[in-house]
Structures are given as structure tokens and as C-alpha cells.
N, C-alpha and C positions, 0 to 999 in steps of 0.2 A: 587808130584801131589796129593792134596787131594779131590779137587770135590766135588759134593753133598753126602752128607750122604747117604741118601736113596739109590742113584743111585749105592753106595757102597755095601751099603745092598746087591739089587738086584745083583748085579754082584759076591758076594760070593755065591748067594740063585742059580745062574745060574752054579756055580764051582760047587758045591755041586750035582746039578742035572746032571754034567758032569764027575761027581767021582772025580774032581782033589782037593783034601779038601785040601793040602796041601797052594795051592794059594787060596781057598775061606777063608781061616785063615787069609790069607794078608789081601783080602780086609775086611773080617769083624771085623780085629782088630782094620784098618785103620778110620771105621767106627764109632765104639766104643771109640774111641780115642777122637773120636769131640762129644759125649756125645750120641748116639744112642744108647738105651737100648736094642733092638732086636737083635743087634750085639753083645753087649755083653753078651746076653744070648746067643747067636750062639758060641762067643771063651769061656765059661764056660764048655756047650759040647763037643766041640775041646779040650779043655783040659780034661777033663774026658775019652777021648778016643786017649787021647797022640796023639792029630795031632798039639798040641800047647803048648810050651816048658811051665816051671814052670818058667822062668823067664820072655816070653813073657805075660807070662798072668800075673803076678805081674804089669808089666808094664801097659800091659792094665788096669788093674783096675786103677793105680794111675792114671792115665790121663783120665778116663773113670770120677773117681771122680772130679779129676781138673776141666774135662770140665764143671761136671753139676754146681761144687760150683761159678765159673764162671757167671754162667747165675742167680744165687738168687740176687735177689732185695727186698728190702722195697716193692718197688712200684711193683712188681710182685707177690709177696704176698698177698697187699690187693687190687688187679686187682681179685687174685682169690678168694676173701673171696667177691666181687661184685656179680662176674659174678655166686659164689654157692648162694648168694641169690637171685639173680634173676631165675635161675632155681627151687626154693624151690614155 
């Protein structure tokens, strides 16, 4: 079951405000997996405070990166080199 990201987010973000950090690592690795950054700034601190093993967060980052190299395109590249000059 992966779901929306976000919605993973929040439901670590809800573990978290319920003390159970142990399952807010679940869902925020789960999150970080499909390329969400706030997540994986969330298992960074889980691991710095040992509620997320040194192999689960290897893991995470590899597929954290997988996902974002996943989404680079040519054409998403200069979509953004557009849309920063029209804001300029």
C-alpha cells in the first residue's frame, strides 16, 4: 500500500504528535521512497536519534535518489529554465 505522498507525510507528522515515532519512520520512509524531500529530511532525524536502523536509511536514500533521478527530463529542465524567465 503506497498512497499519496503527502498524505504519508501527514500521517508520520500525526505518529510523531502521537509519540509512536517508531511507525512514523514507516510511514516517512515509505514517503521518501517515492521521492518526497520533507520525508526524507524526517528519516535523517530518525536516524540521528536511532528510531531508524543504519540500513533502513541507506535504503532510503537509495530509492529516495532512484526516485527523484526517475523524474529528470530534458524537457523538464527547460520547462524550468521557461517558467525562471518568466518570473525574472
Amino acid at each position: 500500500m503506497m498512497g499519496h505522498v503527502g498524505a504519508r507525510h501527514n500521517l508520520g507528522c500525526a505518529e510523531v504528535g502521537n509519540r509512536n515515532f517508531q511507525r512514523a519512520m514507516k510511514h516517512f520512509m515509505i514517503a521518501a521512497r517515492c521521492g518526497y524531500k520533507d520525508s526524507l529530511d524526517a528519516v535523517k532525524q530518525g536516524f540521528r536519534h536511532e528510531d531508524v536502523t543504519k540500513e533502513d536509511f541507506e535504503k532510503t536514500l537509495r530509492d529516495y535518489k532512484a526516485a527523484c533521478d526517475e523524474t529528470k527530463s530534458e524537457q523538464r529542465d527547460q520547462a524550468a529554465v521557461i517558467i525562471a524567465r518568466e518570473r525574472e
